[in-house]
ZAZA-75104 format. One record per residue: residue in one letter; x, y negated, z of N, C-alpha, C in turn. Coordinates in nm, 2 decimals. Atoms other than C-alpha are relative to their C-alpha. Layout:
<sites>
> A | X | Y | Z | X | Y | Z | X | Y | Z
...
</sites>
This chain:
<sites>
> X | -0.02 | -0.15 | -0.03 | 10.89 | -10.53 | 14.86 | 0.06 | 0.06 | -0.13
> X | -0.10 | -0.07 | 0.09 | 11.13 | -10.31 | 14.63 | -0.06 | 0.13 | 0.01
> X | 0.04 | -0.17 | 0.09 | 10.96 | -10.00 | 14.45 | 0.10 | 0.04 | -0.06
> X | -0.11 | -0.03 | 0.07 | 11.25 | -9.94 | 14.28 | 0.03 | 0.17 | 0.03
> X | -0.03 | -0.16 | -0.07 | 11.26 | -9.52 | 14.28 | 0.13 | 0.02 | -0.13
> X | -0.07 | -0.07 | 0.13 | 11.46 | -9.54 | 13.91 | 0.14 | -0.09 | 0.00
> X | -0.13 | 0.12 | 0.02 | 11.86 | -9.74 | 13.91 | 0.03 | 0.11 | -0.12
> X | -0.13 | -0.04 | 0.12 | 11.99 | -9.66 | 13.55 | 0.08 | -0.05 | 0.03
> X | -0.17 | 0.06 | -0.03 | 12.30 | -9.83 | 13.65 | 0.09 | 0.08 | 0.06
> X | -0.04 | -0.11 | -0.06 | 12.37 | -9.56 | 13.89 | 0.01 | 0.14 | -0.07
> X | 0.07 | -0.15 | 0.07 | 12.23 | -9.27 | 13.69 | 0.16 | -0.05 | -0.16
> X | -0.15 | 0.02 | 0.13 | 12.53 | -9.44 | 13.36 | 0.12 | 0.04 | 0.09
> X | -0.13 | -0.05 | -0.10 | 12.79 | -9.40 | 13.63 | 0.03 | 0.12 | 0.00
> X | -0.01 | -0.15 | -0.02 | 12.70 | -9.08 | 13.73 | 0.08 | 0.09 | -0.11
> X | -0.05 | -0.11 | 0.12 | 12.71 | -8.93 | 13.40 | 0.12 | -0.03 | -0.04
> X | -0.12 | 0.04 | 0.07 | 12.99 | -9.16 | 13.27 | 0.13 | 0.09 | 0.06
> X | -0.03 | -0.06 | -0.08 | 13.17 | -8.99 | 13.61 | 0.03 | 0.16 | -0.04
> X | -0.02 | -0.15 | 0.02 | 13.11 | -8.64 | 13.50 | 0.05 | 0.05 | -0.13
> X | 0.00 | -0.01 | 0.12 | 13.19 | -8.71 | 13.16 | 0.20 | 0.01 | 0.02
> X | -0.15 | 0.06 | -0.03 | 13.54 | -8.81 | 13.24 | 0.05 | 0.11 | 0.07
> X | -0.10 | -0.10 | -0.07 | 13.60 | -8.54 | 13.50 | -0.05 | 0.14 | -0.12
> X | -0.05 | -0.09 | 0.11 | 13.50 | -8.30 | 13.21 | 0.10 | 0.00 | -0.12
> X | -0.07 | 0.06 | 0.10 | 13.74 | -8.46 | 12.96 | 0.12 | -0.03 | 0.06
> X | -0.11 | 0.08 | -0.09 | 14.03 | -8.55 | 13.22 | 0.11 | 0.12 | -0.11
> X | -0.06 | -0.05 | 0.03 | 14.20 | -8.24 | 13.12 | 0.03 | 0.05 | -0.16
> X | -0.02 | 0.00 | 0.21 | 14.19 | -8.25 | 12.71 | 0.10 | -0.10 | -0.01
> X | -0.07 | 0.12 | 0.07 | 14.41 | -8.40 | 12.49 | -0.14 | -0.09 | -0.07
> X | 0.08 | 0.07 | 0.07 | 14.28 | -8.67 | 12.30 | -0.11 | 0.04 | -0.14
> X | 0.09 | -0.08 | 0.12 | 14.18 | -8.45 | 11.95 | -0.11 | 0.10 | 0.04
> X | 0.12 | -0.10 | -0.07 | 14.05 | -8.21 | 12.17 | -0.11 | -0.08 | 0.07
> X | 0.13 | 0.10 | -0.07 | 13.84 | -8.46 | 12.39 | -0.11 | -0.08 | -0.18
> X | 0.09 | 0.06 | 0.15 | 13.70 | -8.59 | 11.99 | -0.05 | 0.13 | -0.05
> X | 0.09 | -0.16 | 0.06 | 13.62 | -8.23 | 11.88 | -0.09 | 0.00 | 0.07
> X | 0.10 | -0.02 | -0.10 | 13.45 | -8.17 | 12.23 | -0.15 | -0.07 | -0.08
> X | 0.08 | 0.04 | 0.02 | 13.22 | -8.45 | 12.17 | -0.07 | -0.03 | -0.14
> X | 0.13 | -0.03 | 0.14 | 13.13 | -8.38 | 11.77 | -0.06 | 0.11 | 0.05
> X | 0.05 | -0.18 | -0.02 | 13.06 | -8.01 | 11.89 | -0.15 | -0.07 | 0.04
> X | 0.12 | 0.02 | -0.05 | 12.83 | -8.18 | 12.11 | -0.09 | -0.08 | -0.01
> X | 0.09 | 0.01 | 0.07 | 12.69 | -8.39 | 11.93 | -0.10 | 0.00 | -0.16
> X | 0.02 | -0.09 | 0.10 | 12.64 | -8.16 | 11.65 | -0.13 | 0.06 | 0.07
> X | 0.10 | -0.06 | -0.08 | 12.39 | -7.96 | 11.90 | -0.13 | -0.09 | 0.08
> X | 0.05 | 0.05 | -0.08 | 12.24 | -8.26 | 12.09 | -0.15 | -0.02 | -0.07
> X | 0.10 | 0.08 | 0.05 | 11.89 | -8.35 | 12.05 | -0.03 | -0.13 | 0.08
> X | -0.03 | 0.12 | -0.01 | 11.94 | -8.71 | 12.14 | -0.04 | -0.13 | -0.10
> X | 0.01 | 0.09 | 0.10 | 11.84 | -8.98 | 11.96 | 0.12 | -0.05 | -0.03
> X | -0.13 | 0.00 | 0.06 | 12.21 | -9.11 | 11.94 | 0.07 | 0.10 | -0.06
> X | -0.04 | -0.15 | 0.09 | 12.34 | -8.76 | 11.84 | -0.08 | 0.00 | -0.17
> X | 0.06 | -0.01 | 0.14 | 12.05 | -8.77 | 11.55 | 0.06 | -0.12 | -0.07
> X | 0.01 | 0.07 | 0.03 | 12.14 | -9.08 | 11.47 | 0.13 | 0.02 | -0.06
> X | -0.11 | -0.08 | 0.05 | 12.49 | -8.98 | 11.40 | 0.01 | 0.09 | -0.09
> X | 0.02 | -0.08 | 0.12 | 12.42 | -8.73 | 11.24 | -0.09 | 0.02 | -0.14
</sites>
């Protein structure tokens, strides 16, 4: 029987998905600013970690 209520595989997609259709329209320098900006603000352990 399959309990399974959590697929991170699906849930990386997603985001990767939304990540992409917010970034389709940047240039490349702009799509690298974007993502210091944000992860300048993130509380994230990769963001911290970065920073």
């Amino acid at each position: 029987m399959n309990t399974k209520r959590f697929d991170c595989v699906r849930m990386k997609n997603e985001i990767q998905a939304a990540l992409l259709k917010e970034f389709a329209p940047l240039s490349d320098a702009q799509r690298q600013l974007a993502m210091r900006k944000h992860l300048r603000r993130s509380k994230s352990p990769v963001a911290q970690l970065w920073r």
